[in-house]
C-alpha positions as CSV (number, residue, x, y, z in Angstrom):
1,X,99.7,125.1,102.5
2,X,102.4,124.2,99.7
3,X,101.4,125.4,96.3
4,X,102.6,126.3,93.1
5,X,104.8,123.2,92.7
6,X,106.2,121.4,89.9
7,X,104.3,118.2,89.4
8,X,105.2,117.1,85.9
9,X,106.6,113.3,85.6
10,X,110.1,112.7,84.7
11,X,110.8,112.6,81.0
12,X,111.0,109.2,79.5
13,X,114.5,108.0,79.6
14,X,116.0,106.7,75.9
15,X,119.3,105.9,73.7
16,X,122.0,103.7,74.8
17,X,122.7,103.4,78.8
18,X,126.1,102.1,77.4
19,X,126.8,105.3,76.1
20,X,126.6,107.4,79.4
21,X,128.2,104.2,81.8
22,X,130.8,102.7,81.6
23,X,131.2,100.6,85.1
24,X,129.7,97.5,85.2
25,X,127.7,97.6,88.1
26,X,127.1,101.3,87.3
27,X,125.6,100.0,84.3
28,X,123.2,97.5,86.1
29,X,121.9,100.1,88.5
30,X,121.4,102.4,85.9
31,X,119.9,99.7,83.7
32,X,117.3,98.8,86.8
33,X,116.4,102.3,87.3
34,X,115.3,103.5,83.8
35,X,113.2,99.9,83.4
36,X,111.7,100.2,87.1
37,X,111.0,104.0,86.6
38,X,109.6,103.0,83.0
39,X,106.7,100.6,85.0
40,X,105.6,102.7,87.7
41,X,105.2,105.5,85.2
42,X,103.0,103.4,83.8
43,X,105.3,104.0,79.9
44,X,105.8,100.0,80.6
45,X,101.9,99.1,81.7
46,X,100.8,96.0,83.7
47,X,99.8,93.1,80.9
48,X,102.4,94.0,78.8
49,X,105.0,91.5,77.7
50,X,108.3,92.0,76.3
51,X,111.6,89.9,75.3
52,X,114.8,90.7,76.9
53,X,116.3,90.7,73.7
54,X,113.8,93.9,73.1
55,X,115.3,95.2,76.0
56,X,119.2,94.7,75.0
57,X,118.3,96.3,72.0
58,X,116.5,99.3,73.7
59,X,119.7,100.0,76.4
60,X,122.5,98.9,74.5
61,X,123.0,96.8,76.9
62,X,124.5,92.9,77.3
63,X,122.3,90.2,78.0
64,X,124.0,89.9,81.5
65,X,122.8,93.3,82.5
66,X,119.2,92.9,80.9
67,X,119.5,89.5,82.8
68,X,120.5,90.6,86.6
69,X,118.2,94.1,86.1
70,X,115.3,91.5,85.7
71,X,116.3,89.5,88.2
72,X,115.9,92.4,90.8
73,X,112.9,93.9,89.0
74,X,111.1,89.9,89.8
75,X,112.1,89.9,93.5
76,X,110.4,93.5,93.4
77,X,107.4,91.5,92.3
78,X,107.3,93.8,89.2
79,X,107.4,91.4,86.8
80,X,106.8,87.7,86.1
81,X,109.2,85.9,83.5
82,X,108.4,83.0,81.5
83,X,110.3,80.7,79.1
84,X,109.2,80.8,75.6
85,X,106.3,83.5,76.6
86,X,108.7,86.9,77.7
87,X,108.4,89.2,80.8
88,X,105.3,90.3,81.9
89,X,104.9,93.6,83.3
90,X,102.7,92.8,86.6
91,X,100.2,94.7,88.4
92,X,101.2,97.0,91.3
93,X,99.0,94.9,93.6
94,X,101.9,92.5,93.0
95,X,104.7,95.2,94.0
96,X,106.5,94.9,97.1
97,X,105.9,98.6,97.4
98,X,107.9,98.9,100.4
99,X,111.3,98.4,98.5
100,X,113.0,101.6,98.5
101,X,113.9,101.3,95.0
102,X,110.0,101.0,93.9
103,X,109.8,104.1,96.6
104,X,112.2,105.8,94.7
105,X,110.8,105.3,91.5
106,X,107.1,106.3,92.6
107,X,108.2,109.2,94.0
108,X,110.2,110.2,90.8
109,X,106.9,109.5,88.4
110,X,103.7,111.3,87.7
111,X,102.2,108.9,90.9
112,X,104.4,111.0,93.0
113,X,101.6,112.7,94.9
114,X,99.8,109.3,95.3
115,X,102.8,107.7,96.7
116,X,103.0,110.4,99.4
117,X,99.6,110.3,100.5
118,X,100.1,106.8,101.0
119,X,103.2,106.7,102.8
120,X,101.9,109.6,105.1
121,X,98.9,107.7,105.8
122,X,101.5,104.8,107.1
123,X,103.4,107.2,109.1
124,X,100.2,108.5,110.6
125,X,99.3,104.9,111.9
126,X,102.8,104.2,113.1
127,X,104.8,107.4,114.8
128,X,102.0,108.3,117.0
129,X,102.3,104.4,118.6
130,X,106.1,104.6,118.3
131,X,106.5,107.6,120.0
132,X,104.2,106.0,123.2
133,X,106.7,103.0,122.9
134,X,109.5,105.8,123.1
135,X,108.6,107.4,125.8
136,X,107.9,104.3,128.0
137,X,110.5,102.6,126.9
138,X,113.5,104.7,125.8
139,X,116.4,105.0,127.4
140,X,117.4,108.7,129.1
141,X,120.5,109.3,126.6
142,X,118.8,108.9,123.8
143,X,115.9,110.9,125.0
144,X,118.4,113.5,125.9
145,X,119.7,113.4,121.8
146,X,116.1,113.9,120.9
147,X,115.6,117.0,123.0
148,X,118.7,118.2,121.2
149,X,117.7,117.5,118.0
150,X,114.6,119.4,118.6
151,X,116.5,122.1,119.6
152,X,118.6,122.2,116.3
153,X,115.3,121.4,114.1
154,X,113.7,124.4,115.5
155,X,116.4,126.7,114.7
156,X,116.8,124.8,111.7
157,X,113.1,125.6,110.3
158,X,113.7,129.2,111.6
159,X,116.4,130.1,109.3
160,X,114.9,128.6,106.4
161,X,118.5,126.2,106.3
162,X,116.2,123.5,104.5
163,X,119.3,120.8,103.9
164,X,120.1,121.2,107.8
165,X,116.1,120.8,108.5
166,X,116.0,117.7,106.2
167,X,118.9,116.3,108.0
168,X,117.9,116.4,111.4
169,X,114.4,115.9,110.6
170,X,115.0,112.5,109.4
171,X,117.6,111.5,112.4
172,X,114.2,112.8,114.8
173,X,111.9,110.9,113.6
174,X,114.7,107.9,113.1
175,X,115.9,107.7,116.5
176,X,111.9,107.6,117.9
177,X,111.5,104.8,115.8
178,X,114.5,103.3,117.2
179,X,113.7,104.5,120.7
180,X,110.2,102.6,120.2
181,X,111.8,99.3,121.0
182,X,109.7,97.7,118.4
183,X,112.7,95.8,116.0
184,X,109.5,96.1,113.1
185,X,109.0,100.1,113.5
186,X,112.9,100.4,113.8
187,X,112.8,99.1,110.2
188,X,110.5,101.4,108.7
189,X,113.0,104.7,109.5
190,X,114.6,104.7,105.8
191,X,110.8,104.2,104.6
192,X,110.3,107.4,106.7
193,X,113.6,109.1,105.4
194,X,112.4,108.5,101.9
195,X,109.3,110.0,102.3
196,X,110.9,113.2,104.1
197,X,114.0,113.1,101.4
198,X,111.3,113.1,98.6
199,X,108.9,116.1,99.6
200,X,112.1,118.1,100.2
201,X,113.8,117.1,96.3
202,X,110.5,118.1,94.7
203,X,109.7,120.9,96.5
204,X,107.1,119.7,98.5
205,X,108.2,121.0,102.1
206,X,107.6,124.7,102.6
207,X,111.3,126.6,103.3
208,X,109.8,127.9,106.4
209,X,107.8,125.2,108.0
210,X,105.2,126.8,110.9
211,X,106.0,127.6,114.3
212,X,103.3,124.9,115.0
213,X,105.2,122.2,113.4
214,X,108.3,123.0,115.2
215,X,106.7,123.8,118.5
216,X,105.3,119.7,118.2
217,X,108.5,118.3,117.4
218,X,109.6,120.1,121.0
219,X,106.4,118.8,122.7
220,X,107.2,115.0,121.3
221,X,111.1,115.1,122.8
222,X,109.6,116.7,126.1
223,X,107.1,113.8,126.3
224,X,109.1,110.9,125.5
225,X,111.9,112.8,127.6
226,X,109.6,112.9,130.9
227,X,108.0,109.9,130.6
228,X,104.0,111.0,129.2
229,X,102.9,108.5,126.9
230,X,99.7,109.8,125.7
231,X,101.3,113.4,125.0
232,X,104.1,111.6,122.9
233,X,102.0,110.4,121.0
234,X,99.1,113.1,120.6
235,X,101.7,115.5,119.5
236,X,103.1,113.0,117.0
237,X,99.7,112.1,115.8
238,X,99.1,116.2,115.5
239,X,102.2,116.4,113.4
240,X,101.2,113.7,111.2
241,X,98.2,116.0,110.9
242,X,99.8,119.2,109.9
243,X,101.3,117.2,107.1
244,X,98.3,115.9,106.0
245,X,96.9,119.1,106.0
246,X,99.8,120.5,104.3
247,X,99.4,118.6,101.5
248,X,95.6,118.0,101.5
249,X,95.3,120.7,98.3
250,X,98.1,118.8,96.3
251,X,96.5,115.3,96.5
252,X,92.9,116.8,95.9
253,X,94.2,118.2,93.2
254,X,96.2,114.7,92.0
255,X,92.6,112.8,92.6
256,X,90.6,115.2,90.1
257,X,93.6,114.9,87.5
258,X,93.1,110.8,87.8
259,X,89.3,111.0,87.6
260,X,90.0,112.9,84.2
261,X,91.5,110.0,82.9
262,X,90.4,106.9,81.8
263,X,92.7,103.7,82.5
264,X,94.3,102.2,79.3
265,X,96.2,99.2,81.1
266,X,97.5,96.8,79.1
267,X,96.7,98.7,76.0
268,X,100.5,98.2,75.1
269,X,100.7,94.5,75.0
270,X,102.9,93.1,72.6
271,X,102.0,89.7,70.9
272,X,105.1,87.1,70.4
């Protein structure tokens, strides 16, 4: 069980972006960050509006950039611009919330725990069948790199070498997807790498993960390796388990903090 971990939200991001970038498209990027971050930490709410001239003023930023940033931010679903009325922040019902930028930006906020729990929940409903796929259909190299890699994981996990563990844990689960056959699983493995990349940055992956977890990463590359189907994909489904379990005290904890608080969207609406 992880505990004791930092869940405080990013500090809200102000001043000038112009003043700490310089490149153009450095300046863009950083300019679509701080404004995406700002609406899924809810400091820009859904039902607000606000001018892009607002937001030039707020960066120190061109038009250009405010221009392009909401470009991006719209094709994200995230907000809805209209002549003559401003930009409307829009509900996350709206998102495309498998962007990795909106990821990303979850992950970074005070939803971070949320954002997890339901990015687990969509790994637990698609490894287990991707590793089936895998072991019926991969092809024996590849199954032979998986066995290695769940070689290296194992020793990995057992000397605590966490940035070597995220590495290869992310190519393992990568290469099943990948193995699967399935073009549409095969596109979900930087979803996957996000999600593993994100419990390791906030501290959310224990340094020495249990002999359990690293046992079932063995038993998935044996499986797939010789050809059993349903044990690929009951060992994936148990490690999809552990890491429920794992973090089961975290998002009980994130679901009391939520019921404590009442909603307040659109509470800062501005009028034009």
């Amino acid at each position: 069980m992880v505990t004791n971990v930092e869940l405080s939200a990013s500090p809200p991001l102000h001043g000038s972006v112009a003043a700490r970038t310089s490149d153009g498209e450095g300046l863009h990027s950083q300019v679509l960050d701080e404004i995406g971050q700002a609406i899924c930490e809810g400091r820009m709410p859904a039902g607000m509006t606000i001018r892009s001239e607002e937001l030039e003023n707020r960066y120190q930023v061109s038009r250009s950039v405010i221009r392009e940033s909401l470009r991006a931010l719209e094709a994200m679903g995230m907000i809805a611009s209209k002549r003559r009325v401003g930009i409307r922040i829009l509900p996350i019902s709206e998102w495309n919330v498998y962007d990795l930028s909106v990821i990303r930006w979850r992950l970074a906020g005070h939803g971070r725990i949320a954002q997890l729990r339901s990015l687990t929940q969509l790994r637990s409903a698609i490894e287990p069948e991707a590793a089936k796929l895998a072991a019926s259909r991969g092809a024996l190299g590849e199954a032979s790199d998986l066995m290695g890699l769940a070689g290296r994981l194992w020793a990995a996990g057992r000397s605590g070498n966490e940035r070597e563990f995220l590495t290869l844990d992310v190519e393992f689960h990568s290469l099943i997807l990948h193995m699967s056959g399935n073009e549409m699983f095969a596109r979900l493995s930087n979803l996957v790498s996000e999600v593993l990349i994100g419990r390791t940055h906030y501290g959310l992956m224990p340094k020495y993960p249990h002999d359990e977890a690293l046992q079932l990463h063995v038993n998935v590359a044996n499986a797939i390796q010789s050809g059993n189907t349903e044990m690929a994909g009951q060992s994936m489904l148990r490690i999809m388990s552990r890491t429920i379990d794992e973090m089961g005290e975290l998002w009980d904890m994130d679901l009391i903090a939520d019921s404590a608080v009442e909603p307040h969207e659109g509470t800062a609406m501005h009028e034009h």
